[in-house]
C-alpha positions in Angstrom: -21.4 -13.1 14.1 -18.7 -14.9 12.2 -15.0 -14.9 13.0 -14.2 -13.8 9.8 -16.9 -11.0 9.7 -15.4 -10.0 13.2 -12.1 -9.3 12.0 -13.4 -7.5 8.7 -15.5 -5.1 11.4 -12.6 -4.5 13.5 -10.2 -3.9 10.7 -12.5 -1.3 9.0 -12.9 0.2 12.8 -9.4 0.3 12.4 -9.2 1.6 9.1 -11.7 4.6 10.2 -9.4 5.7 13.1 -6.0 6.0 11.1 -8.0 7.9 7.9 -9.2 10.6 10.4 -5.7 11.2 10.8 -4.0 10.7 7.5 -5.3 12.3 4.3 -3.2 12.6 0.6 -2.2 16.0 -0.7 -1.1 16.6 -4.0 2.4 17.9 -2.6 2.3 14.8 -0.3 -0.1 11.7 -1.4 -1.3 8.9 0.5 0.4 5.3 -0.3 -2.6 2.7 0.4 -1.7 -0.9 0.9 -4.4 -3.6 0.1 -3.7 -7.2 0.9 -5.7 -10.3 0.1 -5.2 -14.0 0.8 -3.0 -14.4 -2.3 -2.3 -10.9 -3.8 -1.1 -7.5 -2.8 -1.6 -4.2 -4.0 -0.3 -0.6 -3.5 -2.0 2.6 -4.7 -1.0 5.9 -4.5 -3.9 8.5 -4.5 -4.2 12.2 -4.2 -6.9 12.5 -1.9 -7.9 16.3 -2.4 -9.1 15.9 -6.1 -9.6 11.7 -5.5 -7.1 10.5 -8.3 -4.8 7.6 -8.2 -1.4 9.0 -9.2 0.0 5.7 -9.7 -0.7 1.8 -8.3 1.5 -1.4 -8.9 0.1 -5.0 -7.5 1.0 -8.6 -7.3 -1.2 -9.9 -10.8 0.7 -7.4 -12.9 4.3 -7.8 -12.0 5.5 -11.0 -13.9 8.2 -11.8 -11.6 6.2 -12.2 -8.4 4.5 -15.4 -9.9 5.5 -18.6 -7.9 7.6 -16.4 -5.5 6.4 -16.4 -1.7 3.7 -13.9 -0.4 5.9 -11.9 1.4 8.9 -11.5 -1.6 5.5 -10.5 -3.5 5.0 -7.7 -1.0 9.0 -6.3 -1.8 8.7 -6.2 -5.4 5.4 -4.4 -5.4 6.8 -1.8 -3.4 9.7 -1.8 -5.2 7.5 -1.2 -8.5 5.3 1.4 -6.9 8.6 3.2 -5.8 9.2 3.3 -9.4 6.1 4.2 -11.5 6.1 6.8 -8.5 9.6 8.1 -9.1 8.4 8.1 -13.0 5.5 10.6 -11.9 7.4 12.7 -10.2 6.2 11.8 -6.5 9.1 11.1 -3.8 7.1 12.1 -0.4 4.2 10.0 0.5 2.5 9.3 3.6 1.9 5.7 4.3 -1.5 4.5 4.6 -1.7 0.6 6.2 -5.1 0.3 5.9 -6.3 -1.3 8.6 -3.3 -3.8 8.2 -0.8 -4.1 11.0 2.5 -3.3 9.7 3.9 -6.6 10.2 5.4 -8.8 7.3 3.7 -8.9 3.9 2.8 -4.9 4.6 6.6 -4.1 6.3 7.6 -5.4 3.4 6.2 -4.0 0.8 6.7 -0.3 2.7 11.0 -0.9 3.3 10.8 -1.9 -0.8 9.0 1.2 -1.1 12.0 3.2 1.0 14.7 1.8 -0.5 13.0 2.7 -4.1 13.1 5.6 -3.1 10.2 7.2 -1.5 10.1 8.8 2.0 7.4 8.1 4.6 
């Protein structure tokens, strides 16, 4: 088994364990974080009727072009908190994904507080 195939299998393992305990409401939906090498992206999704109520990432936001990874992270959050705020949402809970919340993923979820949304 690979090293990198390892540490997908451990992360979904991971992933498994914190969705058994986590789950979006339509009073209260579930902010996801996905990170890649280069990109990050944040959805918020109602889990009960499976919608995404809104979702900002790295590709879309113009400014976060040529900026580092981790200033990418806080301006995604920071436009999530927004599009959020525009649908009405202000209570989520905070999903990591599998991700330990450590920089690029801390990041994006303090933009996402001081944006306004509580977790």
């Amino acid at each position: 088994m690979s090293v990198a195939s390892k540490k997908h299998n451990t992360r979904m393992r991971i992933k498994a364990r914190i969705r058994g305990k986590i789950s979006g409401t339509a009073e209260r939906p579930r902010l996801t974080v996905f990170r890649s090498n280069k990109q990050i992206y944040a959805q918020i999704v109602d889990d009960l009727s499976g919608k995404t109520l809104a979702s900002a990432g790295s590709r879309t936001i113009a400014e976060a072009k040529g900026v580092a990874k981790i200033d990418q992270a806080k301006l995604v959050g920071a436009k999530v908190a927004e599009v959020a705020k525009a649908a009405g949402i202000t209570s989520v809970v905070f999903d990591r994904n599998g991700y330990l919340y450590h920089g690029r993923v801390k990041g994006l979820a303090e933009a996402a507080r001081e944006g306004g949304l509580q977790f």
